[in-house]
C-alpha positions as CSV (number, residue, x, y, z in Angstrom):
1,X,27.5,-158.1,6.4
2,X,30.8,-156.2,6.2
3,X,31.0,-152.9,8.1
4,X,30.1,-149.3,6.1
5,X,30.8,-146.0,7.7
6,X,29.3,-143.5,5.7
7,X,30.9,-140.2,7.0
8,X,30.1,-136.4,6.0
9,X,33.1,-134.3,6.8
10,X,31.6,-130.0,7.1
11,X,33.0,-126.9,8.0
12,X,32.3,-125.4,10.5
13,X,29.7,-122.1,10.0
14,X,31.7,-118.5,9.9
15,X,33.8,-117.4,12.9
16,X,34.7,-113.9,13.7
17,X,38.0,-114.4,12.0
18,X,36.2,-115.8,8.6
19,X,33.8,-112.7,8.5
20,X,37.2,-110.6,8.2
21,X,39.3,-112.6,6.2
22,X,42.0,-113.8,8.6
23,X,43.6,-117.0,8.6
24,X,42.7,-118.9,11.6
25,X,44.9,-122.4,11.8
26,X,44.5,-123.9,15.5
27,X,43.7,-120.5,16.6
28,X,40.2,-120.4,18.3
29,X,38.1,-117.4,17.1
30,X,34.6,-118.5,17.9
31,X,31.2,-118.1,15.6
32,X,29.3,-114.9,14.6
33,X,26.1,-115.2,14.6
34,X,25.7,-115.4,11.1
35,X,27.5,-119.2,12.2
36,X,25.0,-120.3,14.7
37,X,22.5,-119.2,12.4
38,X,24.1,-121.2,9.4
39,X,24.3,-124.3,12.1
40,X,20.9,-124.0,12.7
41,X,19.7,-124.1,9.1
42,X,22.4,-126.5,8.1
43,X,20.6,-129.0,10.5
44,X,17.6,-129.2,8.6
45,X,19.8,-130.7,5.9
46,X,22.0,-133.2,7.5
47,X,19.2,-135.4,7.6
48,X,19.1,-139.1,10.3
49,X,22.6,-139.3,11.9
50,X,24.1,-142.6,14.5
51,X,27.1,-139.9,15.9
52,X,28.4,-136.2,15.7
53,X,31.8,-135.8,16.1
54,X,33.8,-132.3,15.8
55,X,37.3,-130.5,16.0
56,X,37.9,-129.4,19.4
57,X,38.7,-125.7,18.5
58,X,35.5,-123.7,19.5
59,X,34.1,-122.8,16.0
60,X,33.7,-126.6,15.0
61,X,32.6,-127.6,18.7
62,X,29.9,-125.1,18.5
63,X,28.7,-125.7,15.4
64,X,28.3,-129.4,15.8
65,X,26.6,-129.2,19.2
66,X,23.9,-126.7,17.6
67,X,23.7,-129.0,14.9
68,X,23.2,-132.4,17.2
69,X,20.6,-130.3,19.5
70,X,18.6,-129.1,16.5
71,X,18.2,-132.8,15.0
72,X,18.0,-134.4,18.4
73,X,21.0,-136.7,18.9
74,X,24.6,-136.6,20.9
75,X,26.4,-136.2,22.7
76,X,28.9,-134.5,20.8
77,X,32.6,-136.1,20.8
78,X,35.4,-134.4,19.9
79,X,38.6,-135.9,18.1
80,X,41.9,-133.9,18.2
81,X,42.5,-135.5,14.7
82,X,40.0,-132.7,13.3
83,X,41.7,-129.9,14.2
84,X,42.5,-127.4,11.8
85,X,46.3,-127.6,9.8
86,X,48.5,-125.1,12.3
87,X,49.1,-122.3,9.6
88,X,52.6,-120.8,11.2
89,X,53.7,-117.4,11.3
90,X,50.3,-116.5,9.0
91,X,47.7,-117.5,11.5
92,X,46.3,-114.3,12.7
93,X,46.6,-112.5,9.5
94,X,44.9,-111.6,6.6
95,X,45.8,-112.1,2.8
96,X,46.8,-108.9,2.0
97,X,49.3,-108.7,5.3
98,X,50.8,-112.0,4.3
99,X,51.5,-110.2,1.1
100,X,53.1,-107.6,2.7
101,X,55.4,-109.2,4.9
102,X,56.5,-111.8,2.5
103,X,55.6,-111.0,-1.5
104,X,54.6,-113.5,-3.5
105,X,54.7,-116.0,-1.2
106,X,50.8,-117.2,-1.3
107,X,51.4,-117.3,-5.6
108,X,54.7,-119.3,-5.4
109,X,52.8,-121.5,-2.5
110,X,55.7,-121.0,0.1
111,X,54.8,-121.9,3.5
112,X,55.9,-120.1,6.9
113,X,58.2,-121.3,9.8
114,X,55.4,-123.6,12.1
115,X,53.4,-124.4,8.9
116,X,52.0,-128.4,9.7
117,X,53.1,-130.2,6.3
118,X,51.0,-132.0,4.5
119,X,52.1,-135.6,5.3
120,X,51.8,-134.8,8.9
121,X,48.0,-133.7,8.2
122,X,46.8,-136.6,6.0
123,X,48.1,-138.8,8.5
124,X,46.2,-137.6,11.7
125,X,43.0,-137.0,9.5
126,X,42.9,-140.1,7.8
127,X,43.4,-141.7,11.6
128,X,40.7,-139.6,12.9
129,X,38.1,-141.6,10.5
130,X,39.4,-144.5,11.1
131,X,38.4,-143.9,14.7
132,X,35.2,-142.8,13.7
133,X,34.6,-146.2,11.2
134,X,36.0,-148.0,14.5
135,X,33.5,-146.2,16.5
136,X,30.7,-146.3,13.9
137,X,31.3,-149.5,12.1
138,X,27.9,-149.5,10.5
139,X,26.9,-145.3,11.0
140,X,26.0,-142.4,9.4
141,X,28.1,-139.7,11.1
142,X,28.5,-136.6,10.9
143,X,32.4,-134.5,11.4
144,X,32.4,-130.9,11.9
145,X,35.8,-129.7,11.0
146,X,37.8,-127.0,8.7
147,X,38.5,-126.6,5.4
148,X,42.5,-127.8,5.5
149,X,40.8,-131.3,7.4
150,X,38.5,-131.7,4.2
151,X,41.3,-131.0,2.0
152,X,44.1,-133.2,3.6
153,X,41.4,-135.3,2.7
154,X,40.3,-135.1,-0.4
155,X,43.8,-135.0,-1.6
156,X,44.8,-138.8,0.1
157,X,41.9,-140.2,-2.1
158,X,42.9,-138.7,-5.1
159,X,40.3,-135.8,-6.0
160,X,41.7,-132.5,-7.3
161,X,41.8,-128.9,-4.8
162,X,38.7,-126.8,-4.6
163,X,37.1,-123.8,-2.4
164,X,34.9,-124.9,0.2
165,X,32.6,-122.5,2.0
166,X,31.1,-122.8,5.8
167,X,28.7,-126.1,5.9
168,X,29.7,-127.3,2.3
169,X,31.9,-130.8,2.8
170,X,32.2,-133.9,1.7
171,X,31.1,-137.8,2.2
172,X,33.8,-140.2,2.8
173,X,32.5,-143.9,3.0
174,X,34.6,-146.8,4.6
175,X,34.1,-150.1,3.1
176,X,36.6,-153.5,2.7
177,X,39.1,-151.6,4.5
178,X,39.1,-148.5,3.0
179,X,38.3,-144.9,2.7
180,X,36.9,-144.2,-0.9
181,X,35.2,-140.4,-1.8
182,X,31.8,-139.5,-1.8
183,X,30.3,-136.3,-3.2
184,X,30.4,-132.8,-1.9
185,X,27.9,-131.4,-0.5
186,X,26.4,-128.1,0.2
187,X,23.9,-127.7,3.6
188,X,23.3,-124.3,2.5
189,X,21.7,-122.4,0.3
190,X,23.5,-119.3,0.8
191,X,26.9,-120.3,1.7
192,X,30.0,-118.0,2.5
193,X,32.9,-118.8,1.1
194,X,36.0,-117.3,3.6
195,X,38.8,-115.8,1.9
196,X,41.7,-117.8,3.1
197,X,42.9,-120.8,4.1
């Protein structure tokens, strides 16, 4: 039998930075409450898992240790591969500030000084599941990470950008060799949707 990983990549529930619309990066704002709660009800949705894995900034970490307590399973391992896409210059600041300090520049899609390029993210995501598969050669596992982690990605195996709100992800399977998409997924019913990064 030759080794599946089946692996469901989430966001991590709303931090305090989400709930006000500032871009977080590797900064470490940690959960509202509103977050815990979402972890907790995003549990009952994640159904039978072999390993939980997260990001080690706080807002993933927490999130995936409420998840693995609520369903019974850990403990929860952390891979520095998850971490969010270091934003620069904009982490810290809202939409409308980045508009202010440099116009146009979210429209023309120019980057700050200290923005992580994409390259360098595919290539520490897509090595972070591979040391899950290696890990998990024949799991279900579950990632809590960020957005920019789903959407490095997502864009390495071809599918096109979209929004992604707190607990919605994506399944990645690994099979002959390979990291091919699954669907996206939505834990909640009510999901927010961060403006942002």
């Amino acid at each position: 039998m030759r080794p599946v990983t089946q692996l469901l990549v989430v966001r991590h529930g709303e931090s305090e930075w989400n709930a006000v619309g500032r871009w977080q990066g590797q900064e470490d704002p940690p959960l509202t409450d509103r977050g815990r709660e979402q972890a907790r009800q995003a549990a009952r949705a994640v159904g039978a898992l072999d390993g939980v894995v997260s990001s080690p900034l706080d807002r993933a970490r927490t999130t995936a240790e409420i998840i693995a307590e609520e369903i019974g399973i850990g403990p929860v391992g952390t891979l520095d591969g998850l971490i969010e896409r270091h934003a620069g210059a904009w982490q810290g600041l809202t939409r409308s500030e980045i508009e202010d300090r440099d116009p146009g520049a979210l429209a023309d899609g120019r980057r700050p000084e200290g923005w992580e390029d994409d390259d360098a993210v595919r290539d520490r995501v897509l090595g972070a599941f591979d040391r899950i598969h290696a890990d998990h050669p024949f799991g279900f596992v579950l990632a809590v990470a960020h957005a920019g982690v789903i959407f490095a990605a997502e864009a390495a195996l071809g599918a096109p950008w979209e929004r992604i709100g707190n607990l919605g992800g994506r399944w990645f399977v690994h099979e002959d060799g390979g990291w091919r998409l699954g669907d996206r997924v939505h834990l909640l019913i009510d999901e927010t949707v961060p403006d942002g990064l």
